[in-house]
LOBADREN-179640 format. One record per residue (C-alpha): residue number from 0; y, z, x. Coordinates in nm, 4 decimals, m for minus. Example, Ala and Ser with C-alpha at 12.3 -4.5 7.8 and 13.67 -1.06 7.14 Angstrom:
milo = 0 yy = m0.4500 zz = 0.7800 xx = 1.2300
milo = 1 yy = m0.1060 zz = 0.7140 xx = 1.3670
END
This chain:
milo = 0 yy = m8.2960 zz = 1.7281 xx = m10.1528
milo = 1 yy = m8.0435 zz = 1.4693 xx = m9.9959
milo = 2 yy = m8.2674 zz = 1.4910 xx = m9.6704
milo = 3 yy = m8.6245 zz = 1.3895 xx = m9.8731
milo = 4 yy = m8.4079 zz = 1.1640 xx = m10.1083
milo = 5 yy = m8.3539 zz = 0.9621 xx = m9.7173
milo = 6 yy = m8.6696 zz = 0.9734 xx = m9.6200
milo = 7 yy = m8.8024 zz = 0.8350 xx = m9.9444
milo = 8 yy = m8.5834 zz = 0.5743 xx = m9.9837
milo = 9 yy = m8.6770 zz = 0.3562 xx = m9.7178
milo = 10 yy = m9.0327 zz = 0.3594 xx = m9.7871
milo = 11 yy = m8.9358 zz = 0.2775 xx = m10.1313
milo = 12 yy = m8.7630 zz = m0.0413 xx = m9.9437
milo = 13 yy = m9.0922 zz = m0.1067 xx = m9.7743
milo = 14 yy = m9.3149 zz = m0.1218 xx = m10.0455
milo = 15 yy = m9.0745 zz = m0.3365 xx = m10.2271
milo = 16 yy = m9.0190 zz = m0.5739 xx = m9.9434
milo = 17 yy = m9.4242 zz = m0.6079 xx = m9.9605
milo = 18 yy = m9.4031 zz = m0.6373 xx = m10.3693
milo = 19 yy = m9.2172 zz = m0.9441 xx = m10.3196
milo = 20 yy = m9.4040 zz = m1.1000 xx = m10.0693
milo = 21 yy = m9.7024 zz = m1.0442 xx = m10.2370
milo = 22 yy = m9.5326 zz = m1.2367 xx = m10.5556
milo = 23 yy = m9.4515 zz = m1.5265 xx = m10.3522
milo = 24 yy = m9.8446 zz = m1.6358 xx = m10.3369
milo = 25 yy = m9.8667 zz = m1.7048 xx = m10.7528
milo = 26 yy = m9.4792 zz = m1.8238 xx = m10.7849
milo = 27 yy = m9.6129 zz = m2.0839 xx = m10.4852
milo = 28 yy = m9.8896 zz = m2.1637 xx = m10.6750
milo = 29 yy = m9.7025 zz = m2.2519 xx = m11.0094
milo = 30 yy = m9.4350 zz = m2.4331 xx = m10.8650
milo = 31 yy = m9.6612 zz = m2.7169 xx = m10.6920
milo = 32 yy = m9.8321 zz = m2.7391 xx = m11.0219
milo = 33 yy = m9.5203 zz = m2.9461 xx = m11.1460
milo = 34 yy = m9.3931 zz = m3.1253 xx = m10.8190
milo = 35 yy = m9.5366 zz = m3.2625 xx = m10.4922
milo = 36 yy = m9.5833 zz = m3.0042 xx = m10.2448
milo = 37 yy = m9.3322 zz = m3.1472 xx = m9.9960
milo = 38 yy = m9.0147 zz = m3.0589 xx = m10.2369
milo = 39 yy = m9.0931 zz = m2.6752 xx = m10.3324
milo = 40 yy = m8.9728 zz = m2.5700 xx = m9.9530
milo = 41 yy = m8.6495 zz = m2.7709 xx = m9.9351
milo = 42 yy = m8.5650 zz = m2.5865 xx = m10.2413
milo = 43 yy = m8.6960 zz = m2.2868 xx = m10.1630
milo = 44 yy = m8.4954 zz = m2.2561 xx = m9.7973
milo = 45 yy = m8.2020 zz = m2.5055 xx = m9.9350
milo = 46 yy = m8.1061 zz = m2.2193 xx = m10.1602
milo = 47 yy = m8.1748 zz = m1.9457 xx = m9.9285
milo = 48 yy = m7.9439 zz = m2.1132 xx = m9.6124
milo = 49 yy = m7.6620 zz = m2.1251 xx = m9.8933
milo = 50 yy = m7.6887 zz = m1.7251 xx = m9.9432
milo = 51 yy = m7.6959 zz = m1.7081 xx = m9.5751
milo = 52 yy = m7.4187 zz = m1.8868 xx = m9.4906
milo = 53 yy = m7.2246 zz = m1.7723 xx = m9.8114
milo = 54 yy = m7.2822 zz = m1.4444 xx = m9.6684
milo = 55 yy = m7.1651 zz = m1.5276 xx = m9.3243
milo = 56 yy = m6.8582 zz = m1.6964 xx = m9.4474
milo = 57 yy = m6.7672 zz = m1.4118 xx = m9.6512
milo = 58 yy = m6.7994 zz = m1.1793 xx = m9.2850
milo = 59 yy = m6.5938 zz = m1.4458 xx = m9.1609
milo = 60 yy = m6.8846 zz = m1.5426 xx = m8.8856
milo = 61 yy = m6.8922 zz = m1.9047 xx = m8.7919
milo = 62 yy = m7.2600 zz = m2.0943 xx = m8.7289
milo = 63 yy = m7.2899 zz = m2.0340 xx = m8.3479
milo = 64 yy = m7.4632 zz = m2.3393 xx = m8.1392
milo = 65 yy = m7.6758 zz = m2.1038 xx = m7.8968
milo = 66 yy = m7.8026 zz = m1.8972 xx = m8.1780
milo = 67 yy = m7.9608 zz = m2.2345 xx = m8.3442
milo = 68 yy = m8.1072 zz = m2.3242 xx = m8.0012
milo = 69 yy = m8.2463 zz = m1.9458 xx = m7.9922
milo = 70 yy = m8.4356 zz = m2.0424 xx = m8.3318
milo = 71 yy = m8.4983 zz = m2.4110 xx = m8.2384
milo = 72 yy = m8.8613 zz = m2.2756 xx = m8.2148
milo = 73 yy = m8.9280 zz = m2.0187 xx = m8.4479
milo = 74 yy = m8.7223 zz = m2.2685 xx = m8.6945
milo = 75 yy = m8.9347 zz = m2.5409 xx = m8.6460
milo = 76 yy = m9.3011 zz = m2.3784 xx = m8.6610
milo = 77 yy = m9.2089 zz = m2.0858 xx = m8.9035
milo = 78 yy = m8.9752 zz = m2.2823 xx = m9.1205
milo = 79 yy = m9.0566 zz = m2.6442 xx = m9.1370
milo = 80 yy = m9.4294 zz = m2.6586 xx = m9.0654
milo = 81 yy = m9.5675 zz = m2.3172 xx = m9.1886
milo = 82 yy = m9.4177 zz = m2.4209 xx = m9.5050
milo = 83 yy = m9.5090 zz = m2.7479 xx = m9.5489
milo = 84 yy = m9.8886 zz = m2.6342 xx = m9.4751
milo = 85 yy = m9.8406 zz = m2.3259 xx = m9.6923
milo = 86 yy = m9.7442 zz = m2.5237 xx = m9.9993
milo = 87 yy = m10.0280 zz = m2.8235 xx = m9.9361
milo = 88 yy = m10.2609 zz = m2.5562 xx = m9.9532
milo = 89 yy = m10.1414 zz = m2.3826 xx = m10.2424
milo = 90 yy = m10.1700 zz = m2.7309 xx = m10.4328
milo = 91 yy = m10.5441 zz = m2.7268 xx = m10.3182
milo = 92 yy = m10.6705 zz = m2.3741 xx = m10.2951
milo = 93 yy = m10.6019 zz = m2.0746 xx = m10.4905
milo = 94 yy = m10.2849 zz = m1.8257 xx = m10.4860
milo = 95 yy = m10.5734 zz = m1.5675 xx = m10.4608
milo = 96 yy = m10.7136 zz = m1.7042 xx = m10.0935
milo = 97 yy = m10.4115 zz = m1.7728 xx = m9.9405
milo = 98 yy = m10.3017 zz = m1.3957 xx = m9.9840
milo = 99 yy = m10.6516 zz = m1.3183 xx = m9.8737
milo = 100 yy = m10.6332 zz = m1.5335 xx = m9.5509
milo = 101 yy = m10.2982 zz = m1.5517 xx = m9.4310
milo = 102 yy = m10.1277 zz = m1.2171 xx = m9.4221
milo = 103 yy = m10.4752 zz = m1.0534 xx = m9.2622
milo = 104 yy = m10.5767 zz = m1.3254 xx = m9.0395
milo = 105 yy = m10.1906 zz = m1.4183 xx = m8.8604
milo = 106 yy = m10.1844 zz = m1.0631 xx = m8.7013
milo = 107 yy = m10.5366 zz = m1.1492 xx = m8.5965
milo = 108 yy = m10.3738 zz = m1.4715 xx = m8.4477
milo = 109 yy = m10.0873 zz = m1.3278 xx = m8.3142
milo = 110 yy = m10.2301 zz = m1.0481 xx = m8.1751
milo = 111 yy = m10.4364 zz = m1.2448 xx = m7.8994
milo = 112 yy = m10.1175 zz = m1.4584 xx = m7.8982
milo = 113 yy = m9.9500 zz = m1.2274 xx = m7.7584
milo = 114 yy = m10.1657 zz = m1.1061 xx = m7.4957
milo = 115 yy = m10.2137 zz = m1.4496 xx = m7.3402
milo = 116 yy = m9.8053 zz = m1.5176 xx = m7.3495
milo = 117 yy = m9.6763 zz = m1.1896 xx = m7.2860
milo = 118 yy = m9.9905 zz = m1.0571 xx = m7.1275
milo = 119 yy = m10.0182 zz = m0.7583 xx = m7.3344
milo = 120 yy = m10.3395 zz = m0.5152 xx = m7.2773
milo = 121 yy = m10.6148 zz = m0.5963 xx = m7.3859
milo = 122 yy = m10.8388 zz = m0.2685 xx = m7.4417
milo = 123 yy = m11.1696 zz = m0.1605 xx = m7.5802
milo = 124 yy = m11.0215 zz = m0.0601 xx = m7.9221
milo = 125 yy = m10.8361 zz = m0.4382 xx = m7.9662
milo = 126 yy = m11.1371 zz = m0.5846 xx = m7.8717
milo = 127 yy = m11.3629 zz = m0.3816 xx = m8.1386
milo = 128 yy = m11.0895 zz = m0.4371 xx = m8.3651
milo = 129 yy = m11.0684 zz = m0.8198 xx = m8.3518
milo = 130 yy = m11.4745 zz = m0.8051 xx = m8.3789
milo = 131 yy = m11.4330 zz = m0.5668 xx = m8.7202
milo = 132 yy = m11.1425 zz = m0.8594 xx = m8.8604
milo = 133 yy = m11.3299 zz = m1.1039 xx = m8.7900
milo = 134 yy = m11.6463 zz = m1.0232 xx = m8.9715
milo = 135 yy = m11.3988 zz = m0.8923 xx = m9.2868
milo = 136 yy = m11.2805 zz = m1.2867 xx = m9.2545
milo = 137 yy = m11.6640 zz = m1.3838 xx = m9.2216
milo = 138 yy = m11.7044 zz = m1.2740 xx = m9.5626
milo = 139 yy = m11.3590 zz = m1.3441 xx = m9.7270
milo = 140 yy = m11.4883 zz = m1.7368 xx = m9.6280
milo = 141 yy = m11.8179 zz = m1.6638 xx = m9.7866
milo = 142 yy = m11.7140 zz = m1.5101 xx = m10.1439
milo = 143 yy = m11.4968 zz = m1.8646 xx = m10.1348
milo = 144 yy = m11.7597 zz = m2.0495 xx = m10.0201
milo = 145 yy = m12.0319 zz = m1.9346 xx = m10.2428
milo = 146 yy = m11.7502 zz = m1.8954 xx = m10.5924
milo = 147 yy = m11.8633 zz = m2.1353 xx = m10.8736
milo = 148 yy = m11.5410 zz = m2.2885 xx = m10.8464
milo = 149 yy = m11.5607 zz = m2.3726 xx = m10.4959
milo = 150 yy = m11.5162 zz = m2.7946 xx = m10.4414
milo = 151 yy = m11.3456 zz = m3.0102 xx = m10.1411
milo = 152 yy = m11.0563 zz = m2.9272 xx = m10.2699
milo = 153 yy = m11.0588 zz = m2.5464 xx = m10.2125
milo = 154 yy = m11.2386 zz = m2.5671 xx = m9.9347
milo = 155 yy = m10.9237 zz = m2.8951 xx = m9.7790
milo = 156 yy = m10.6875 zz = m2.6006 xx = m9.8986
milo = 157 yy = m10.8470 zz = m2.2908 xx = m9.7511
milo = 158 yy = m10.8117 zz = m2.4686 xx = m9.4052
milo = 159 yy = m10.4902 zz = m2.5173 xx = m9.4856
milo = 160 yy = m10.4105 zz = m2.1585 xx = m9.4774
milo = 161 yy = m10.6009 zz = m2.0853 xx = m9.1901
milo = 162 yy = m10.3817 zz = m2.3013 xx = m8.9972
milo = 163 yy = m10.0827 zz = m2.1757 xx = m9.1635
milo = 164 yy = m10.2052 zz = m1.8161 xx = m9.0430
milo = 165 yy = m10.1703 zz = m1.9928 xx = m8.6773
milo = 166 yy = m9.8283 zz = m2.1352 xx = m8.7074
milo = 167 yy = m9.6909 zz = m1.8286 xx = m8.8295
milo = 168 yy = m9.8340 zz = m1.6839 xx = m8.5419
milo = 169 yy = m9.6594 zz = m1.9382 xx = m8.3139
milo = 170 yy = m9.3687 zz = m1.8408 xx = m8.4980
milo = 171 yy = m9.4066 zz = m1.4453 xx = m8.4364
milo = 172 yy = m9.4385 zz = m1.5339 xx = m8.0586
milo = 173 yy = m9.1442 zz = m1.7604 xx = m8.0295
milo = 174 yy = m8.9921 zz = m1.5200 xx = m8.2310
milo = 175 yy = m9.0309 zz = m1.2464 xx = m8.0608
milo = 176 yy = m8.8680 zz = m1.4355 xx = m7.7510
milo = 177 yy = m8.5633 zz = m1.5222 xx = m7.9597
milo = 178 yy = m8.5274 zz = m1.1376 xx = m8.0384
milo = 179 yy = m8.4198 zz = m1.0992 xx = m7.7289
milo = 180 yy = m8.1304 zz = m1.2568 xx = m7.8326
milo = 181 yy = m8.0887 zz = m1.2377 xx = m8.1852
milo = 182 yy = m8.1317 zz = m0.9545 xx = m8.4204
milo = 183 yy = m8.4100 zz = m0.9761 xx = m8.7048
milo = 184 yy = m8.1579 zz = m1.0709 xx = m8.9637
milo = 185 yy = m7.9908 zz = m1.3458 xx = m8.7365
milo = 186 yy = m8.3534 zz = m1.4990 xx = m8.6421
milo = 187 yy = m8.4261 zz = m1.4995 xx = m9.0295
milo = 188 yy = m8.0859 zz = m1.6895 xx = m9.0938
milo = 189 yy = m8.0941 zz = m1.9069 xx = m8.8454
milo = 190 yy = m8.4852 zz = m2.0151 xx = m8.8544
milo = 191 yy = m8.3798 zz = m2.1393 xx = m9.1626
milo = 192 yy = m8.0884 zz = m2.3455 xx = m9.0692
milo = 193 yy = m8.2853 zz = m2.5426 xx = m8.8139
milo = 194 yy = m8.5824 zz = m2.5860 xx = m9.0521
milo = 195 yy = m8.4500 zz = m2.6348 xx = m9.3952
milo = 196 yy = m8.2574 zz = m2.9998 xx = m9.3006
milo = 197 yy = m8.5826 zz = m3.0860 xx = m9.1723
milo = 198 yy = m8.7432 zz = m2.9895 xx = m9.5248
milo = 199 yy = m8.4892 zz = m3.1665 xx = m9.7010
milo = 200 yy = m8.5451 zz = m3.4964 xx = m9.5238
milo = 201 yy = m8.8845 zz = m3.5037 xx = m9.5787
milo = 202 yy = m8.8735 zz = m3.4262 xx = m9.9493
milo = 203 yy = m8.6033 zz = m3.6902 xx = m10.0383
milo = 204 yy = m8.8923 zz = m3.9568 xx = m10.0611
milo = 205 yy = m9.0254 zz = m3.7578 xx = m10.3143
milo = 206 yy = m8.7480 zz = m3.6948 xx = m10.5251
milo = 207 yy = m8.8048 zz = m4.0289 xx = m10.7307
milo = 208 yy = m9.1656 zz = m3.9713 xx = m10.8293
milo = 209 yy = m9.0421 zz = m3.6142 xx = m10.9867
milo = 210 yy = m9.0576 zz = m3.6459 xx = m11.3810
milo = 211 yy = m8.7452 zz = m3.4551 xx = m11.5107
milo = 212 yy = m8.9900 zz = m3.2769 xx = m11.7845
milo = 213 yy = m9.1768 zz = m3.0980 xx = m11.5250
milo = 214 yy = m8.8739 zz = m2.8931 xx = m11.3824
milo = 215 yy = m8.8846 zz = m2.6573 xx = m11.6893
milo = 216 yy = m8.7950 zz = m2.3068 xx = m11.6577
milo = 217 yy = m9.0882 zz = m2.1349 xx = m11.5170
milo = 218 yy = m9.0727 zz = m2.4445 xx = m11.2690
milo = 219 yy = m8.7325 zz = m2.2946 xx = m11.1772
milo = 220 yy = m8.7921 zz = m1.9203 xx = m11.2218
milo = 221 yy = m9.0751 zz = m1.9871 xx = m10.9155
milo = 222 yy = m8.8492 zz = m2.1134 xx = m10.6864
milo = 223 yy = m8.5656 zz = m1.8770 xx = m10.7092
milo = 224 yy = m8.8135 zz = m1.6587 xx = m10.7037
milo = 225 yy = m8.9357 zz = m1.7371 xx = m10.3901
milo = 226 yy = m8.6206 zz = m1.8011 xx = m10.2484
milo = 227 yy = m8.4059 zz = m1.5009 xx = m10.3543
milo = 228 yy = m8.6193 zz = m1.2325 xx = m10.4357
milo = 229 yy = m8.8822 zz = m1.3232 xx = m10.1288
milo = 230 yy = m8.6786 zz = m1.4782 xx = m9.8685
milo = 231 yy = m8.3269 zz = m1.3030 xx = m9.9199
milo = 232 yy = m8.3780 zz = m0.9900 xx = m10.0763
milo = 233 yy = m8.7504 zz = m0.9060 xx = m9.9189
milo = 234 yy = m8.6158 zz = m0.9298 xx = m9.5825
milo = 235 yy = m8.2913 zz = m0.7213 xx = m9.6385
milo = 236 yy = m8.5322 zz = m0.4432 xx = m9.7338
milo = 237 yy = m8.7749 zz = m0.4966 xx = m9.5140
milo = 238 yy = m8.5281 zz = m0.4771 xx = m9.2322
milo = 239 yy = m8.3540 zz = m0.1623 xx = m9.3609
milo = 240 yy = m8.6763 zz = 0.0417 xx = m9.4009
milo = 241 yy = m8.7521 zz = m0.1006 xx = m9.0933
milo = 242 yy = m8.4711 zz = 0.0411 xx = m8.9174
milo = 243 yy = m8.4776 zz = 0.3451 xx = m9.0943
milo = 244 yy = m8.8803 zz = 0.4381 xx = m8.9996
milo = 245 yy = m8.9106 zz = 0.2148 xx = m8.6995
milo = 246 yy = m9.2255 zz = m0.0061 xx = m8.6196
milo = 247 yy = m9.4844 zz = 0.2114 xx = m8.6182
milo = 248 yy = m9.4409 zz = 0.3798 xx = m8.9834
milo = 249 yy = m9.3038 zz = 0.0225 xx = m9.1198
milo = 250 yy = m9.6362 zz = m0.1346 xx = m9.0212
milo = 251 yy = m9.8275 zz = 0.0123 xx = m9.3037
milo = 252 yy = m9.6713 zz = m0.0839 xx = m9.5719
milo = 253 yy = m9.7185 zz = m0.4838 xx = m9.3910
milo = 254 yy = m10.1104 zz = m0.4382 xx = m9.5020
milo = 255 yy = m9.9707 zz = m0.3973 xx = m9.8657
milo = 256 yy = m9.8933 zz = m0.7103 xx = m9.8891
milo = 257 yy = m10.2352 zz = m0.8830 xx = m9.9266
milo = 258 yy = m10.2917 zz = m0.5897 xx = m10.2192
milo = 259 yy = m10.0176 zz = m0.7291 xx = m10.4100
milo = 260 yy = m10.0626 zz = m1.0984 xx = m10.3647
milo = 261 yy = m10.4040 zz = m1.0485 xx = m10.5298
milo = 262 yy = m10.2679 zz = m0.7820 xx = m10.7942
milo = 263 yy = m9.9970 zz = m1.0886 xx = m10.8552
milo = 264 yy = m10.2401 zz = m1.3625 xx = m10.8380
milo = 265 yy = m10.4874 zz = m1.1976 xx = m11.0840
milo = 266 yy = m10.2404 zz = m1.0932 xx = m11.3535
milo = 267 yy = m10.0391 zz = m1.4292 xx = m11.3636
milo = 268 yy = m10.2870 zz = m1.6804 xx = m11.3040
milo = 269 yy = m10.6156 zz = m1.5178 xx = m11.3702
milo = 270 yy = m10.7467 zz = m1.5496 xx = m11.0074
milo = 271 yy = m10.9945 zz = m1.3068 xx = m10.9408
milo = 272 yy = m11.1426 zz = m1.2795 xx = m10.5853
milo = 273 yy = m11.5034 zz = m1.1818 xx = m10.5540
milo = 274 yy = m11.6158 zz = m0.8131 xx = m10.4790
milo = 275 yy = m11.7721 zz = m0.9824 xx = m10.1619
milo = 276 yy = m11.4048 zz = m1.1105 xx = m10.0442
milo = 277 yy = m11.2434 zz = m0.7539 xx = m10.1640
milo = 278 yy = m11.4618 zz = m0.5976 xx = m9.8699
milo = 279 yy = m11.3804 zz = m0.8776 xx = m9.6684
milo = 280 yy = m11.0124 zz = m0.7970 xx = m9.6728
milo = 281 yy = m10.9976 zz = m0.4419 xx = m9.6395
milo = 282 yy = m11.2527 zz = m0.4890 xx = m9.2948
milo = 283 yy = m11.0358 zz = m0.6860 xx = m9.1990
milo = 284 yy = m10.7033 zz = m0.4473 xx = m9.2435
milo = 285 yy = m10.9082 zz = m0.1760 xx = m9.0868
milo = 286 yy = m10.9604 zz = m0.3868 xx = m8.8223
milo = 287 yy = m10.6301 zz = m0.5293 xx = m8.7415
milo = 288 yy = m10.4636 zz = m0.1570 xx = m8.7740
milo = 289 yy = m10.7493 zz = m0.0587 xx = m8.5085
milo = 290 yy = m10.6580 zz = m0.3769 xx = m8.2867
milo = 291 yy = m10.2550 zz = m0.3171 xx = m8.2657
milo = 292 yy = m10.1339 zz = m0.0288 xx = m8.4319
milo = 293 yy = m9.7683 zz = m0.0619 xx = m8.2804
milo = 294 yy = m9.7999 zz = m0.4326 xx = m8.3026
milo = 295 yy = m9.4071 zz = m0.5954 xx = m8.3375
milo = 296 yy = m9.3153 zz = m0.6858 xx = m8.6856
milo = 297 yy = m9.2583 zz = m0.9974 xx = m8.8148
milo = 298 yy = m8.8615 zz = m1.1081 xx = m8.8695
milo = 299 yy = m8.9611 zz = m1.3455 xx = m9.1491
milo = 300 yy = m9.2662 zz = m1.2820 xx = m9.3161
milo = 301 yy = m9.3528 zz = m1.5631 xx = m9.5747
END
């Protein structure tokens, strides 16, 4: 009993981990519906560097200067421009495409990343499975395209999380770099210390045009939310289970994440994808499990 109790646990972690993720795409949503775009990250990674370092003060571990240089990278194009992308397009586009887009077409992106940085293999079954994702994408872009609520907007916003998809691939390849260095956790903590000031900056110019009456509780709810329960507590998991099953078994419970973001997005803001873009995703899963089935995880994954 103690033994399956073990075993079950961590994939219990897992699916949590990819729960919470997949909340983060309607709590994003929400929470640019009251303030400009630009603020929602400095909150959202203000609050989680305070847990951090709360929790490093409490272990007694001062910030280290070559660990910040080790995430100057990641920091920057995971933290600071990911983010700001990710939350323009949730203002634009909804909660529903960004969970369809991003989490299946980065390991698309970071997939080929990696085998023109670290010159991974390329062989016949990556290549067929690229060509499968792809045409899944083909027709997750057509179901939005052809929706009857389909305007500039959507469209400005959908492109938005296509290019979010490629800067959290640029951060899963100068991440991966930095693991050489750092462990998962440390990359997580420290991504955020180098791209959260940065955040901060740019949303003080915002601050004034911020009517009190929109930060009501749901407002608030959102963005701990996405701060504690997605940032903090999702990766914790994430990295326990992780360590507990390794990569390979881990990896599976990444493609839940899409699942729940659309579960999410329908039940708390009504989005409902098209049967066209269901299809679209699950090619596309098939095909990215096909292309890379021991790809590396993620350290940070939303």
């Amino acid at each position: 009993m103690k033994k399956e109790t073990r075993s079950t646990l961590p994939v219990l972690e897992l699916v949590i981990a990819a729960a919470l993720w997949g909340g983060m795409w309607p709590a994003g949503r929400l929470s640019v519906r009251s303030v400009p775009p630009v603020i929602v990250p400095a909150l959202r990674f203000g609050i989680a560097s305070a847990v951090f370092l709360s929790a490093g003060a409490v272990r007694r571990e001062p910030l280290s200067l070559w660990k910040l240089r080790a995430a100057l990278a990641p920091g920057i194009s995971g933290i600071l421009l990911y983010n700001l992308v990710l939350y323009y397009a949730l203002h634009w586009a909804p909660a529903a495409d960004g969970a369809m887009i991003i989490p299946t077409l980065n390991p698309i992106f970071t997939l080929w990343a990696s085998v023109l940085v670290f010159k991974e293999q390329v062989t016949r079954g990556r290549v067929l499975g690229l060509a499968l994702a792809l045409g899944g994408q083909a027709l997750v872009f057509y179901g939005a395209l052809t929706s009857v609520s389909t305007g500039s907007e959507r469209l400005l916003g959908d492109a938005f999380f296509v290019l979010g998809a490629l800067l959290w691939s640029i951060f899963t390849v100068t991440g991966k770099k930095a693991l050489e260095r750092l462990s998962a956790l440390e990359l997580t903590a420290y991504s955020c210390y180098v791209g959260t000031p940065l955040l901060i900056i740019l949303a003080l110019p915002a601050l004034p045009d911020v009517p009190p009456a929109s930060l009501t509780t749901g407002f608030w709810v959102a963005v701990f939310y996405m701060s504690l329960a997605a940032t903090v507590i999702g990766n914790l998991l994430w990295h326990r289970g992780l360590h507990e099953l390794g990569a390979a078994r881990a990896s599976l419970c990444f493609y839940l994440i899409p699942v729940f973001g659309l579960i999410f997005s329908a039940a708390i803001l009504g989005e409902k994808p098209t049967a066209v873009q269901l299809a679209g995703v699950a090619i596309v899963l098939a095909g990215v499990a096909l292309s890379d089935r021991s790809r590396p995880l993620d350290a940070l994954q939303t």
